[in-house]
C-alpha positions as CSV (number, residue, x, y, z in Angstrom):
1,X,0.0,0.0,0.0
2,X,1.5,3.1,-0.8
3,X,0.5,6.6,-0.8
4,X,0.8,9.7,-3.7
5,X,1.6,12.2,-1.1
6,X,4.7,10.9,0.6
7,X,7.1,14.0,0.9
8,X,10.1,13.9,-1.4
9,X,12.4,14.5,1.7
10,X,10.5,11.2,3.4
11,X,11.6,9.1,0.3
12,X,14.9,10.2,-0.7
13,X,15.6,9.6,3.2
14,X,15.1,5.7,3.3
15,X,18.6,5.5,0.7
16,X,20.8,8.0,3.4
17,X,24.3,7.0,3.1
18,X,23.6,4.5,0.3
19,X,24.7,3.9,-3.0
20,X,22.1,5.0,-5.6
21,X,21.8,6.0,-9.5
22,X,21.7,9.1,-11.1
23,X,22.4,11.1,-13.8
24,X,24.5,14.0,-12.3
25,X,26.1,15.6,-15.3
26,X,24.4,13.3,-18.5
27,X,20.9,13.4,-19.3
28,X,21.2,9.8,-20.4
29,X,24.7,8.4,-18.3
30,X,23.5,7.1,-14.6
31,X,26.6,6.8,-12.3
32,X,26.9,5.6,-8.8
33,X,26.7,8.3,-6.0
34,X,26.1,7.8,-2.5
35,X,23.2,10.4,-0.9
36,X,24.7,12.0,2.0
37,X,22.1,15.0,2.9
38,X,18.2,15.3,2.6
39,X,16.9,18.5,3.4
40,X,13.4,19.8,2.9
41,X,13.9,21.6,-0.5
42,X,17.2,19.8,-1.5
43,X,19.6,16.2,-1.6
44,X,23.2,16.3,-2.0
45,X,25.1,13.6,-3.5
46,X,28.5,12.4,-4.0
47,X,29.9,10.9,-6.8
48,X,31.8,7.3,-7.2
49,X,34.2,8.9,-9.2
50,X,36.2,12.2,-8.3
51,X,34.1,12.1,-4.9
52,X,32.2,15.9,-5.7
53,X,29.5,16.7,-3.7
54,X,26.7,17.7,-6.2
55,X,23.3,19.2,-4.2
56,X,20.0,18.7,-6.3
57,X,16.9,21.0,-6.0
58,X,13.8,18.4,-5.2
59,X,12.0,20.9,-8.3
60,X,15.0,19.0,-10.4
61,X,13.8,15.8,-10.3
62,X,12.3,14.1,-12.6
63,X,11.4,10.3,-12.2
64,X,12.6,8.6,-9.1
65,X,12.2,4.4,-9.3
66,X,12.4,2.1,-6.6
67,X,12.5,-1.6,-6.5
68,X,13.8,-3.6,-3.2
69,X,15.1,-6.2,-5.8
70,X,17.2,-3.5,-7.5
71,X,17.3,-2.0,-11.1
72,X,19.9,-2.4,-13.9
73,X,21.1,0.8,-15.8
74,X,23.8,0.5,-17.8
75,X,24.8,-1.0,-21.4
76,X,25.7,-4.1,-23.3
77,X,29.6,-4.5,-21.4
78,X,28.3,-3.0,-18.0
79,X,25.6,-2.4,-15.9
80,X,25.6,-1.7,-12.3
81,X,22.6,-2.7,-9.9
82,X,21.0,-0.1,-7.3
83,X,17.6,0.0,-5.3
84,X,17.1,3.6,-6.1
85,X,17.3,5.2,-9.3
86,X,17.1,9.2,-10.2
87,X,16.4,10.9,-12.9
88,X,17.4,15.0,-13.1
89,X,16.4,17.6,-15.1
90,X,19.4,19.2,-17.3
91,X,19.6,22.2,-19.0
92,X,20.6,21.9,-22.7
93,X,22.9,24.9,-23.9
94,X,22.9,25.9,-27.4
95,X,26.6,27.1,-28.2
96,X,26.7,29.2,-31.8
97,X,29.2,28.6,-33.7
């Protein structure tokens, strides 16, 4: 049983400190991050790879999916496994040339 107005703050809490997917700095790449604050209006994260902390606005968020048997993101040669994925908006800048 589950209800549509759970607080974002209430579900991002449940993965404090755990490892998690999301697409920091892609639209479309997921990497490993671990979250490591939940506020009321915001989540920080840090990243597997050059360990930056990268704070989210809830408002960013896009699609969050949970599954207590875990979900596979990744390609063909590699995927990784995680119980909570999310999904961020991104800006898309249009350089001139």
């Amino acid at each position: 049983n589950y209800s549509i107005n759970i607080p974002m703050k209430t579900i991002l809490e449940k993965y404090l400190n755990k490892e998690i997917g999301i697409n920091i700095e892609h639209a479309f790449r997921f990497e490993s991050a671990q979250i490591i604050a939940v506020e009321e209006t915001y989540f920080s994260v840090k990243d597997e790879n050059q360990s930056y902390i990268h704070h989210f606005s809830h408002r960013s968020i896009v699609q969050i999916i949970e599954n207590d048997d875990g979900i596979n993101i990744g390609g063909f040669l590699s995927h990784k496994h995680f119980s909570m994925v999310i999904k961020v908006g991104h800006i898309f800048e249009y350089i001139p040339v």
